[in-house]
PDB file of N, CA, C, O and CB in Angstrom:
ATOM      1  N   UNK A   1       0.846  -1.185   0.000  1.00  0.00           N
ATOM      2  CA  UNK A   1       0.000   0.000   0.000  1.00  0.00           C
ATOM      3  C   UNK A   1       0.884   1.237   0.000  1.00  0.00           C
ATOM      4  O   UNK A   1       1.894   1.313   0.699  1.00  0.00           O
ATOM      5  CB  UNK A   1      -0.959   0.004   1.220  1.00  0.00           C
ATOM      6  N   UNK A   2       0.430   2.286  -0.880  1.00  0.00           N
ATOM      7  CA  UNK A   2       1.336   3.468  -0.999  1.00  0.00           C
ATOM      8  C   UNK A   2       0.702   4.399   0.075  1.00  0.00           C
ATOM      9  O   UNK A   2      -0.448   4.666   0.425  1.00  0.00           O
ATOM     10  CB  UNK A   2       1.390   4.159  -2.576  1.00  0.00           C
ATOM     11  N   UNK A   3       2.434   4.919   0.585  1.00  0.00           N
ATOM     12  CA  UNK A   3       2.276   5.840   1.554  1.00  0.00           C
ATOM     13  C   UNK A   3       1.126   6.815   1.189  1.00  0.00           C
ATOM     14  O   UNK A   3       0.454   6.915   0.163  1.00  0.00           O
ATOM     15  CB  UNK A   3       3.553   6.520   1.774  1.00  0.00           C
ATOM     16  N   UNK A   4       1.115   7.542   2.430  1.00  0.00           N
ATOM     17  CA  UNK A   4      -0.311   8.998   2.019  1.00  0.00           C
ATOM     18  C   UNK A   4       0.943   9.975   2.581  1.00  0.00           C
ATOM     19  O   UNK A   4       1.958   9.985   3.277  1.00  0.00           O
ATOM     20  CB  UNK A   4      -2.508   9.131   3.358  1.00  0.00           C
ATOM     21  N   UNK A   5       0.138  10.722   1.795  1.00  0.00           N
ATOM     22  CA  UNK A   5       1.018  12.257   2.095  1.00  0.00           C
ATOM     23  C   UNK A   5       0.403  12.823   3.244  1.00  0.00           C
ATOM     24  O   UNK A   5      -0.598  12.264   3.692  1.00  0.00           O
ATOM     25  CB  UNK A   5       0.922  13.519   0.804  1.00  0.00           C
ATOM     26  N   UNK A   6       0.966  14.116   3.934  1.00  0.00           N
ATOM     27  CA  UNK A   6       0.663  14.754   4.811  1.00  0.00           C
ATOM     28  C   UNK A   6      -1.091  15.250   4.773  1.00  0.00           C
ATOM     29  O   UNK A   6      -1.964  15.207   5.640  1.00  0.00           O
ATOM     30  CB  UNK A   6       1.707  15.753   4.766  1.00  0.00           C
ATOM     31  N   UNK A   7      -1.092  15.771   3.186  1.00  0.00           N
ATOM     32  CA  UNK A   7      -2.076  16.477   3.187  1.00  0.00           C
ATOM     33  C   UNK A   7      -3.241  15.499   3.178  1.00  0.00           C
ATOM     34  O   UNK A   7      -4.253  15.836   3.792  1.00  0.00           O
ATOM     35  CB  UNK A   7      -2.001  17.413   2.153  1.00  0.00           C
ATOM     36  N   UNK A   8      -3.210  14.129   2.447  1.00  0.00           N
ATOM     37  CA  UNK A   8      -3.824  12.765   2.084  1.00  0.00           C
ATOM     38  C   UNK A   8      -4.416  12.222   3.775  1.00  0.00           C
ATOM     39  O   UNK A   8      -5.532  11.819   4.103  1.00  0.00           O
ATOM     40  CB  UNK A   8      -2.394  11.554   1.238  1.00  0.00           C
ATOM     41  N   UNK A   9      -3.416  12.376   4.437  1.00  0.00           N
ATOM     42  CA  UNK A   9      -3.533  11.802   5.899  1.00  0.00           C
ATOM     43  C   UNK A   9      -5.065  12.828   6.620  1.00  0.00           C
ATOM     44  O   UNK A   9      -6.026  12.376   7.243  1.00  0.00           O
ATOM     45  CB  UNK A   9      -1.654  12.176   6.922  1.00  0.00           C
ATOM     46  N   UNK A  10      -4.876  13.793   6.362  1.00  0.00           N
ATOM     47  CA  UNK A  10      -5.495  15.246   6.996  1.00  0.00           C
ATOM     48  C   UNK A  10      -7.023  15.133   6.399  1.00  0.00           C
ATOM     49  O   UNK A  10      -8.039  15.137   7.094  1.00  0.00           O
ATOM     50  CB  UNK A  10      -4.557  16.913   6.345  1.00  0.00           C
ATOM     51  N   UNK A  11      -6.968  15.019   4.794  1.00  0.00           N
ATOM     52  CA  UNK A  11      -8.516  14.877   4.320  1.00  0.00           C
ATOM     53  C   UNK A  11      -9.261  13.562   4.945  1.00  0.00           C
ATOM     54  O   UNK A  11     -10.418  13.523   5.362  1.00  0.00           O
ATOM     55  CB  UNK A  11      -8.577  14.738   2.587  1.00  0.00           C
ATOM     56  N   UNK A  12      -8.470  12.675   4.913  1.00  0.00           N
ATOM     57  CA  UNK A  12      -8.855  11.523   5.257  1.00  0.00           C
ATOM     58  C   UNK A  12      -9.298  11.258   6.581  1.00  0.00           C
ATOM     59  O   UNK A  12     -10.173  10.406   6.731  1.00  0.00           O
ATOM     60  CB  UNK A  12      -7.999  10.802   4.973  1.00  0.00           C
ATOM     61  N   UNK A  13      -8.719  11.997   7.800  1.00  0.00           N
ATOM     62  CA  UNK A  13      -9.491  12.249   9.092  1.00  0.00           C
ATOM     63  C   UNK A  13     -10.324  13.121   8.737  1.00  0.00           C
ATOM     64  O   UNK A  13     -11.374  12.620   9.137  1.00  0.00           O
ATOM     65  CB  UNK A  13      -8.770  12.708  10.289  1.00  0.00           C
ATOM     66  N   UNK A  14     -10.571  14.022   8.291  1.00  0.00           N
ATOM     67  CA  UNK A  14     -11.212  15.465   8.185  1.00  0.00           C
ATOM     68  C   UNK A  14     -12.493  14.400   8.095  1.00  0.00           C
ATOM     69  O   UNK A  14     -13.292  14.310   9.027  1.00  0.00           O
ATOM     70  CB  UNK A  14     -10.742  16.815   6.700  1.00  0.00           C
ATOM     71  N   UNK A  15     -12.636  13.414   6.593  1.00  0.00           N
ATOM     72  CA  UNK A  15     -13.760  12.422   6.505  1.00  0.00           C
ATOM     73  C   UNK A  15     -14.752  11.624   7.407  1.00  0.00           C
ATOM     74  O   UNK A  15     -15.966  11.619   7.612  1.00  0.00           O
ATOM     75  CB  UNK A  15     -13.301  11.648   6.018  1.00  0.00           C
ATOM     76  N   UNK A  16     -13.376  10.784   7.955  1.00  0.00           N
ATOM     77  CA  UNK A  16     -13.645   9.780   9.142  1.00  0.00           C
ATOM     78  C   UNK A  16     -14.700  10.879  10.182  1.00  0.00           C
ATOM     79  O   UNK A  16     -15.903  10.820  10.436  1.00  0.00           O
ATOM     80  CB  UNK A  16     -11.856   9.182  10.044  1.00  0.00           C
ATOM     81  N   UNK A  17     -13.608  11.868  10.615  1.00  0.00           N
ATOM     82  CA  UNK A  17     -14.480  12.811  11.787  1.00  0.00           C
ATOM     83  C   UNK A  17     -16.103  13.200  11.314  1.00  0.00           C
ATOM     84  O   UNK A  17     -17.064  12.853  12.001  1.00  0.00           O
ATOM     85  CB  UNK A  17     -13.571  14.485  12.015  1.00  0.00           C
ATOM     86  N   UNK A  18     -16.256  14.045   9.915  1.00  0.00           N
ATOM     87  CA  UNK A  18     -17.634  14.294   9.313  1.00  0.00           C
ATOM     88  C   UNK A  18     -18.172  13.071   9.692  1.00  0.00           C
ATOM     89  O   UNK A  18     -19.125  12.959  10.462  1.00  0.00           O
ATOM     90  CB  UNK A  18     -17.752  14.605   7.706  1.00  0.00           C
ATOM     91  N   UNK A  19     -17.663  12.283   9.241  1.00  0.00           N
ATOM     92  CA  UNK A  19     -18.834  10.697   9.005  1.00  0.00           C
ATOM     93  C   UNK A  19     -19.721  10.519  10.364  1.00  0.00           C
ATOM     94  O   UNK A  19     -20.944  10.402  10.429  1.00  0.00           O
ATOM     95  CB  UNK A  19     -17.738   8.843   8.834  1.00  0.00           C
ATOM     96  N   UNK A  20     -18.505  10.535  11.737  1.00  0.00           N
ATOM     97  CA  UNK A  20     -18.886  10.245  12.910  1.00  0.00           C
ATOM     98  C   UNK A  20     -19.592  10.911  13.565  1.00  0.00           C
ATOM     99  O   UNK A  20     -20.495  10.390  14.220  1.00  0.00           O
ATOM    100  CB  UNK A  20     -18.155  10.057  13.490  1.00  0.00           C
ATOM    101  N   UNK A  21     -19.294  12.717  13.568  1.00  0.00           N
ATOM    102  CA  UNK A  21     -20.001  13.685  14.114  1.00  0.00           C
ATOM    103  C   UNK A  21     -21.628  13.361  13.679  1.00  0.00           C
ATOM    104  O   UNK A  21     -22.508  13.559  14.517  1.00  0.00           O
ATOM    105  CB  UNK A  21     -19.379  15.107  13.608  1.00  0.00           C
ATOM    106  N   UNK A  22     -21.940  12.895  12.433  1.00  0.00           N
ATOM    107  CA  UNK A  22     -23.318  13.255  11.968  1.00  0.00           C
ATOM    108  C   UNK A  22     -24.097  11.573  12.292  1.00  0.00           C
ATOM    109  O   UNK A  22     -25.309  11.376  12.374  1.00  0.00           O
ATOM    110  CB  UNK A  22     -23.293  13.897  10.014  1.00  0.00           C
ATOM    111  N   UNK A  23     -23.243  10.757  12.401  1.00  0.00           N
ATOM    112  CA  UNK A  23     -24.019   9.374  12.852  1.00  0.00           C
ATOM    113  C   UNK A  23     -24.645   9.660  14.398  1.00  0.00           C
ATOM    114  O   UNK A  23     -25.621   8.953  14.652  1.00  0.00           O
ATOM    115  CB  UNK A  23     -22.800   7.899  12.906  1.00  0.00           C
ATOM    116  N   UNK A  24     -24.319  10.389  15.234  1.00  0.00           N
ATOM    117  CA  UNK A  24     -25.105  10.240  16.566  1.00  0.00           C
ATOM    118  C   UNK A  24     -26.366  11.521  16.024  1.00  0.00           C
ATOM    119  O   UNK A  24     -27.448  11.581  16.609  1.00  0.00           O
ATOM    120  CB  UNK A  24     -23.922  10.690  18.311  1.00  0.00           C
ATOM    121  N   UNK A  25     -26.106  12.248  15.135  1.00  0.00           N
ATOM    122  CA  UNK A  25     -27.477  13.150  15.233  1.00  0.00           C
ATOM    123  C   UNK A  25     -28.318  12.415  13.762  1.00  0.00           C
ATOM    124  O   UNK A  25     -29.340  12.984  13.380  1.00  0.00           O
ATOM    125  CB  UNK A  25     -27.071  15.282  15.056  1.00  0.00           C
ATOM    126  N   UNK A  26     -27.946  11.460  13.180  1.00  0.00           N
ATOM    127  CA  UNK A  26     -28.437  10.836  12.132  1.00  0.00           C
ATOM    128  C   UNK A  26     -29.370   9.628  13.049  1.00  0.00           C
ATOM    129  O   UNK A  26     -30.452   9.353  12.530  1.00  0.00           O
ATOM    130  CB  UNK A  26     -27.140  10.302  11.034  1.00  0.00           C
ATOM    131  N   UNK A  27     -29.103   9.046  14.092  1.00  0.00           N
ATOM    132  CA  UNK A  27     -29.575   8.018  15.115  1.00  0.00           C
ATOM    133  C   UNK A  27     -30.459   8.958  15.943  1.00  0.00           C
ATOM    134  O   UNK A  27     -31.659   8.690  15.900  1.00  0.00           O
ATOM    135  CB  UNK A  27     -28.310   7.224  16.036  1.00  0.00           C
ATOM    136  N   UNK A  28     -30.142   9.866  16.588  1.00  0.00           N
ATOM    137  CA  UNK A  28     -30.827  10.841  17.603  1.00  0.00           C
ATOM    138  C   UNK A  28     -31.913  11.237  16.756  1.00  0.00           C
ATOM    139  O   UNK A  28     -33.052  11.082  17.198  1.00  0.00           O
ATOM    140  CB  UNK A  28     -29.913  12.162  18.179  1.00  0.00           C
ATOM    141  N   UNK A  29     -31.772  11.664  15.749  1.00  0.00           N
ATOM    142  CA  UNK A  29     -33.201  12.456  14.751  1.00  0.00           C
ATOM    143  C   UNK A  29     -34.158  10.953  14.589  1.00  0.00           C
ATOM    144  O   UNK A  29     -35.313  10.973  15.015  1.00  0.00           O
ATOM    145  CB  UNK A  29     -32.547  13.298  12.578  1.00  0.00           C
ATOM    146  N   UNK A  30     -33.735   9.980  14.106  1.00  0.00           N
ATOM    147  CA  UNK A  30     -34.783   8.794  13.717  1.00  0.00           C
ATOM    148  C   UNK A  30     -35.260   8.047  14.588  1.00  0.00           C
ATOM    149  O   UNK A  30     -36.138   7.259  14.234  1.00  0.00           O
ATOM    150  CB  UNK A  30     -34.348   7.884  12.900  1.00  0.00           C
ATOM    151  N   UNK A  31     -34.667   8.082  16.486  1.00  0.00           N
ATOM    152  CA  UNK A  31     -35.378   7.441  17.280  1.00  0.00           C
ATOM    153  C   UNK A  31     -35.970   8.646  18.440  1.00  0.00           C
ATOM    154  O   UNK A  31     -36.662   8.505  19.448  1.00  0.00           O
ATOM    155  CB  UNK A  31     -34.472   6.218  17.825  1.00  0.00           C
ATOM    156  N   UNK A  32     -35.386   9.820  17.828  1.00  0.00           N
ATOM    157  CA  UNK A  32     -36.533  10.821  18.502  1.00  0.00           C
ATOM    158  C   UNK A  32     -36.347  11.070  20.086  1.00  0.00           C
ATOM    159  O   UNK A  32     -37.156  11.018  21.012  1.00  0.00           O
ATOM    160  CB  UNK A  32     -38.111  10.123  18.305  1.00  0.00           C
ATOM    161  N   UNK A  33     -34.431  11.473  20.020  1.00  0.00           N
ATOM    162  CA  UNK A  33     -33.648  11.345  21.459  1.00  0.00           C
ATOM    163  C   UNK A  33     -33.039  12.453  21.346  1.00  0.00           C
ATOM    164  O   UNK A  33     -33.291  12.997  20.272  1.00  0.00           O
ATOM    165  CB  UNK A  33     -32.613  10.112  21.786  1.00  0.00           C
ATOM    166  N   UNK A  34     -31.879  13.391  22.437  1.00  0.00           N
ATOM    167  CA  UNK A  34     -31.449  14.014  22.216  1.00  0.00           C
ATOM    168  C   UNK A  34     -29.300  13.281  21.672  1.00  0.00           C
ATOM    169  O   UNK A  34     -28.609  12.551  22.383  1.00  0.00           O
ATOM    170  CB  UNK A  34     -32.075  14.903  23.349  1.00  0.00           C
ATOM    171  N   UNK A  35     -29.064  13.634  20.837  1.00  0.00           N
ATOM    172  CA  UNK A  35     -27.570  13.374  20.320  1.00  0.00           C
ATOM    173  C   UNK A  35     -26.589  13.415  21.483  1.00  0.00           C
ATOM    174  O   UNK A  35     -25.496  12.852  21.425  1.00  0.00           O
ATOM    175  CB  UNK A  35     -27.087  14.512  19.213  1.00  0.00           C
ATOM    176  N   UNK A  36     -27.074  14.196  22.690  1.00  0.00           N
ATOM    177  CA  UNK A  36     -25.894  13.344  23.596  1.00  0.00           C
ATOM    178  C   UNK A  36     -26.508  12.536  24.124  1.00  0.00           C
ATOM    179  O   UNK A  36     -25.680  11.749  24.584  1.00  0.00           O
ATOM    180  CB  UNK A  36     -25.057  13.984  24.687  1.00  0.00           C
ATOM    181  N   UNK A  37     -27.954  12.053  24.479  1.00  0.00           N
ATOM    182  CA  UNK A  37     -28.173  10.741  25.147  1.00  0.00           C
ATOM    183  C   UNK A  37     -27.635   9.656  23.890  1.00  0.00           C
ATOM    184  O   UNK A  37     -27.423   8.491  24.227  1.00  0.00           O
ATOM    185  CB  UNK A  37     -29.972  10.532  25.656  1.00  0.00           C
ATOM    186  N   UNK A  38     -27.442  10.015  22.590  1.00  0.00           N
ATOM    187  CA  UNK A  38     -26.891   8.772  21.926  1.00  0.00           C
ATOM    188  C   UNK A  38     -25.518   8.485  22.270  1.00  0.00           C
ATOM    189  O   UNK A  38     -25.092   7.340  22.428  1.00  0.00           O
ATOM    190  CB  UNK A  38     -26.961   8.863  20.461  1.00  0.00           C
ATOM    191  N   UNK A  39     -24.693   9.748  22.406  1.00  0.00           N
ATOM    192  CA  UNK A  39     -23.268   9.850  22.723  1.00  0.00           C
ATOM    193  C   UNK A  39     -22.641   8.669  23.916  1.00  0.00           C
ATOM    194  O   UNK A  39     -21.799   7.771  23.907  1.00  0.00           O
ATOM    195  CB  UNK A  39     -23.087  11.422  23.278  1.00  0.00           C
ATOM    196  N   UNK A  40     -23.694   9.332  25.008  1.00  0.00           N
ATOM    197  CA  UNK A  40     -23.910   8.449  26.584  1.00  0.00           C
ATOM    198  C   UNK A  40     -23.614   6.644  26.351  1.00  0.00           C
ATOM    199  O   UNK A  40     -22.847   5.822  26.853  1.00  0.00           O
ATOM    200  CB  UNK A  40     -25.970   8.682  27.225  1.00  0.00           C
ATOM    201  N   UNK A  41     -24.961   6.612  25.050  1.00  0.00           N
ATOM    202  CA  UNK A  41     -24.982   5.258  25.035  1.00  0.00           C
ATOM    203  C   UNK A  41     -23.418   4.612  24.068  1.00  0.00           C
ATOM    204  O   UNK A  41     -22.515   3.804  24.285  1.00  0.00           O
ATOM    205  CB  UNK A  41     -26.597   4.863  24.308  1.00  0.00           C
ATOM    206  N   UNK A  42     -23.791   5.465  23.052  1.00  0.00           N
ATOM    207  CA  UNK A  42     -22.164   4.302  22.542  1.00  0.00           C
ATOM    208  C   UNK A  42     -20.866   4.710  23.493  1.00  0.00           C
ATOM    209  O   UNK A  42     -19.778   4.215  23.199  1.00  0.00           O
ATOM    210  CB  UNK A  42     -21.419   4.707  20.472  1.00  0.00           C
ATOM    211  N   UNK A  43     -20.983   5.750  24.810  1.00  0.00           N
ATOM    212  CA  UNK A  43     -19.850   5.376  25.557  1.00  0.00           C
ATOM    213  C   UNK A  43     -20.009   4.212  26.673  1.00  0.00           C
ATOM    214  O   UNK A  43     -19.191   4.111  27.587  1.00  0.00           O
ATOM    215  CB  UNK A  43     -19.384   6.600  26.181  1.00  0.00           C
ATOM    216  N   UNK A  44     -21.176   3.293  26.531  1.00  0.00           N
ATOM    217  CA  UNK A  44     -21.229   2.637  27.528  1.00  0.00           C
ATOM    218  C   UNK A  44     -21.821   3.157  29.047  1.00  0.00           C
ATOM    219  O   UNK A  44     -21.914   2.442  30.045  1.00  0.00           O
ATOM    220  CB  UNK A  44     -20.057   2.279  27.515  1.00  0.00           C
ATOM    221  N   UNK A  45     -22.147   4.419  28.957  1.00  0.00           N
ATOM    222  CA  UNK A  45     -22.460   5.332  30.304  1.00  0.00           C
ATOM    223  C   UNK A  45     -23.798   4.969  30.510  1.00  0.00           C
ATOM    224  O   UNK A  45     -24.147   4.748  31.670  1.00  0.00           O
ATOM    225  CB  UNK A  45     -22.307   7.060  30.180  1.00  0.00           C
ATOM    226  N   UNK A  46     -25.055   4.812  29.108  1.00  0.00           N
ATOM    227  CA  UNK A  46     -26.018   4.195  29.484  1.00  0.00           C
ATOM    228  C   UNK A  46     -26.235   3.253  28.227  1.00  0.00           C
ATOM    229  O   UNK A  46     -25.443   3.061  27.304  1.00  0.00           O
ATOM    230  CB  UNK A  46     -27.106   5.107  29.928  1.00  0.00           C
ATOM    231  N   UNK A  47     -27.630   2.656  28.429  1.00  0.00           N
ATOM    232  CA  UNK A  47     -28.006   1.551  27.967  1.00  0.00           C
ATOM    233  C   UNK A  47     -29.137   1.963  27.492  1.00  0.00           C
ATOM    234  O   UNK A  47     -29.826   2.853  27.991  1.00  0.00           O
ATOM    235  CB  UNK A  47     -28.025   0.501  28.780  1.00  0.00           C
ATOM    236  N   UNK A  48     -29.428   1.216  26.315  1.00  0.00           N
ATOM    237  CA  UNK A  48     -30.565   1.432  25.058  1.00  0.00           C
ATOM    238  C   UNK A  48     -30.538   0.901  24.183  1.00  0.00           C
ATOM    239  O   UNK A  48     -29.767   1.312  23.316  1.00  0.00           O
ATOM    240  CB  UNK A  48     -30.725   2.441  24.467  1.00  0.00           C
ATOM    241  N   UNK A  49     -31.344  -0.289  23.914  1.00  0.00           N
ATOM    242  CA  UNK A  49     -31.100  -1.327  22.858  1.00  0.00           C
ATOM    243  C   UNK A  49     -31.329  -1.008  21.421  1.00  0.00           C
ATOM    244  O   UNK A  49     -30.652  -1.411  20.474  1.00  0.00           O
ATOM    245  CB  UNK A  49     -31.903  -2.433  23.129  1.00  0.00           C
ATOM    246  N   UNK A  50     -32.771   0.064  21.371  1.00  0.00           N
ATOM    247  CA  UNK A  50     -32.737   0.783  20.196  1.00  0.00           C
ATOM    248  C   UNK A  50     -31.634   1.470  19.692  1.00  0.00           C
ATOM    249  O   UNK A  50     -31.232   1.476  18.529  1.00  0.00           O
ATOM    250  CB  UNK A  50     -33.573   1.565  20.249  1.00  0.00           C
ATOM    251  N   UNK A  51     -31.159   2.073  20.700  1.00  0.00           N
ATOM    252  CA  UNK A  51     -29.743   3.256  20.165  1.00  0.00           C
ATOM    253  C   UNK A  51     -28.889   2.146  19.631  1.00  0.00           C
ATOM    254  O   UNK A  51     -28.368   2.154  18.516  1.00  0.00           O
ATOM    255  CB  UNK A  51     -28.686   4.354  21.654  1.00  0.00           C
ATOM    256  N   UNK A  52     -28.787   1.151  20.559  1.00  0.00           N
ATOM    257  CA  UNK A  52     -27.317   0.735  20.189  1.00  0.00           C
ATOM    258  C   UNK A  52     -27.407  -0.561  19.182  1.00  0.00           C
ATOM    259  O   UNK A  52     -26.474  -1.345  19.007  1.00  0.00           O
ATOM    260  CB  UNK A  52     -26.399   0.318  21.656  1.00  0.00           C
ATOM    261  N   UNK A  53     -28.748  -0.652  18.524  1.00  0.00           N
ATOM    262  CA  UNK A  53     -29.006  -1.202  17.363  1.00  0.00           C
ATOM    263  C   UNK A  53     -29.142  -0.117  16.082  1.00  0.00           C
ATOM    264  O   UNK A  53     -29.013  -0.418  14.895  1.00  0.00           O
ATOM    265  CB  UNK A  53     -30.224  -2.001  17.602  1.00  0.00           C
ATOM    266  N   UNK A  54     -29.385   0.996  16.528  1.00  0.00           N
ATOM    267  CA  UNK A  54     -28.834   2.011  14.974  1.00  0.00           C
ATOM    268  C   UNK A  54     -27.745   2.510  15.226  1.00  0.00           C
ATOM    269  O   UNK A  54     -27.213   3.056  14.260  1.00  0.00           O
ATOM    270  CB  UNK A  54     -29.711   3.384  14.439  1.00  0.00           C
ATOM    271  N   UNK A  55     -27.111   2.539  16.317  1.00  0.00           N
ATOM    272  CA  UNK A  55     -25.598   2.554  16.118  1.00  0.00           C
ATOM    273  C   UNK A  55     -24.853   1.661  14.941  1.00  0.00           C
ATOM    274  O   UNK A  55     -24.315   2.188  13.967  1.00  0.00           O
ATOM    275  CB  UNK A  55     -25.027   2.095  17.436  1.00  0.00           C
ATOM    276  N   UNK A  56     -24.895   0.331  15.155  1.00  0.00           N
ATOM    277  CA  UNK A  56     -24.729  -0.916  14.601  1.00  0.00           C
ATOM    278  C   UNK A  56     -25.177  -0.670  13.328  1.00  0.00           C
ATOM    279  O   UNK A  56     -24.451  -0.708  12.334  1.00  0.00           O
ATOM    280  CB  UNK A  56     -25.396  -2.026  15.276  1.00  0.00           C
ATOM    281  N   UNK A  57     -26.321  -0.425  13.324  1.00  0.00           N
ATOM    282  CA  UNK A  57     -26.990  -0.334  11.660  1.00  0.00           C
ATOM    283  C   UNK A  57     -25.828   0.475  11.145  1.00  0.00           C
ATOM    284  O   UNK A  57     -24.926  -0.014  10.465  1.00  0.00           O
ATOM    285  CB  UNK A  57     -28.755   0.609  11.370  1.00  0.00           C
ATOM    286  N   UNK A  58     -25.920   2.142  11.621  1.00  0.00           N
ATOM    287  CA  UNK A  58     -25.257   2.940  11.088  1.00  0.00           C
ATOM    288  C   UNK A  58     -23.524   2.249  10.629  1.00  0.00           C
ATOM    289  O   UNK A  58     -22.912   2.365   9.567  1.00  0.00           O
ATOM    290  CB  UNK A  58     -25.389   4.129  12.106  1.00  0.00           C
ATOM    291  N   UNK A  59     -23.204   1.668  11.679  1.00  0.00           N
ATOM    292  CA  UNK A  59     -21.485   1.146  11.667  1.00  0.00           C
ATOM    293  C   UNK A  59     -21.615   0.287  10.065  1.00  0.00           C
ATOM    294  O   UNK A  59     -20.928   0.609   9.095  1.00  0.00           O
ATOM    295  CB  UNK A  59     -20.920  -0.291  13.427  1.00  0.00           C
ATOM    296  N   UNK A  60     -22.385  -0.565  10.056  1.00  0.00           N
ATOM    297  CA  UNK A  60     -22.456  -1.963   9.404  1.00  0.00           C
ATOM    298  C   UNK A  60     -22.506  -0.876   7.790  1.00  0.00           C
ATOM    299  O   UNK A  60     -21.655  -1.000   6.909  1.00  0.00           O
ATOM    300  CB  UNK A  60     -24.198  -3.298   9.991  1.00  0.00           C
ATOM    301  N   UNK A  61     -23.736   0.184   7.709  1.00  0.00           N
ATOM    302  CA  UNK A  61     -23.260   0.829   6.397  1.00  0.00           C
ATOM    303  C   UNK A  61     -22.305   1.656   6.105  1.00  0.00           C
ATOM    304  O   UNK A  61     -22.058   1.853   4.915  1.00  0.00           O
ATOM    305  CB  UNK A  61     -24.028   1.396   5.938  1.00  0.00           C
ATOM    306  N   UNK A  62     -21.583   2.301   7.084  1.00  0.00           N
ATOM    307  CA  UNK A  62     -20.086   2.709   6.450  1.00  0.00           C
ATOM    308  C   UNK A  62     -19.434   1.465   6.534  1.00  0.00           C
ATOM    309  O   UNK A  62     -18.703   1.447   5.543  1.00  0.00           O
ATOM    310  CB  UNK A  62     -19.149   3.927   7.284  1.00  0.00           C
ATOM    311  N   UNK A  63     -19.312   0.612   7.040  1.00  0.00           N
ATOM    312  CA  UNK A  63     -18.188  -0.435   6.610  1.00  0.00           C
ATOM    313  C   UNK A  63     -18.347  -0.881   4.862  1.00  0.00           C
ATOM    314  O   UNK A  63     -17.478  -1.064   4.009  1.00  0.00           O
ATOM    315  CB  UNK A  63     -18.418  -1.973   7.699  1.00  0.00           C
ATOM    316  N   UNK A  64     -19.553  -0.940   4.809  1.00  0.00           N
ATOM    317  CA  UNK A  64     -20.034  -1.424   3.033  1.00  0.00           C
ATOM    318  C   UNK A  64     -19.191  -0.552   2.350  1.00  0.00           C
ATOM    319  O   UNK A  64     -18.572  -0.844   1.328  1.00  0.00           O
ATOM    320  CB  UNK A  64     -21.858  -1.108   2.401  1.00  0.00           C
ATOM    321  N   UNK A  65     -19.172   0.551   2.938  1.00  0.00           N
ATOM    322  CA  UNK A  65     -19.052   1.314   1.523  1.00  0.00           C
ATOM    323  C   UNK A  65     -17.369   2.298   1.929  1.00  0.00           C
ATOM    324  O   UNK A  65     -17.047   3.383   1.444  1.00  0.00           O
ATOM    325  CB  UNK A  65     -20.887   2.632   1.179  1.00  0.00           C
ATOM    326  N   UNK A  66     -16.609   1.500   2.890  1.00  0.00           N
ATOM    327  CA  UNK A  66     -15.183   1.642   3.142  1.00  0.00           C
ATOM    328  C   UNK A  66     -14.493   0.798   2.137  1.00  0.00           C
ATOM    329  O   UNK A  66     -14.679  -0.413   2.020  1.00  0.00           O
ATOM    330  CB  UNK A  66     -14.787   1.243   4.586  1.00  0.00           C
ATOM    331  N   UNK A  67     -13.351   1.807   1.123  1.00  0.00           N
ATOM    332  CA  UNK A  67     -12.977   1.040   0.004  1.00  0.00           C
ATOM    333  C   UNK A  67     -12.285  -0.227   0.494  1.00  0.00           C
ATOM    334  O   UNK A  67     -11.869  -1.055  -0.315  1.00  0.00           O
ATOM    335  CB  UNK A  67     -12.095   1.847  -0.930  1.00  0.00           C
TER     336      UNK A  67
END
């Protein structure tokens, strides 16, 4: 695999971060919670089987579509 450049390295978190910031308010908007009680739950602080089954959902479709 060819190295990444500085700047290559930088877009490429810049991505990862967008992706993540908008999955807890993409989960929070469709089960009708506030985005840090989703936060809470994928830190393990609380528990919610709904959340932490569209967490999962959400994970399972960026993995599809990670080159």
């Amino acid at each position: 695999m060819k190295e990444l450049t500085a700047k290559a390295k930088i877009r490429k978190l810049n991505e990862l971060v967008e992706t993540l910031c908008g999955i807890y308010s993409r989960v929070a908007r469709k089960l009708g919670v506030h985005r840090t009680f989703v936060s809470r739950v994928a830190r393990g602080e609380r528990h919610s089987e709904p959340i932490e089954n569209a967490l999962v959902s959400e994970y399972d479709e960026i993995a599809e579509q990670a080159p």
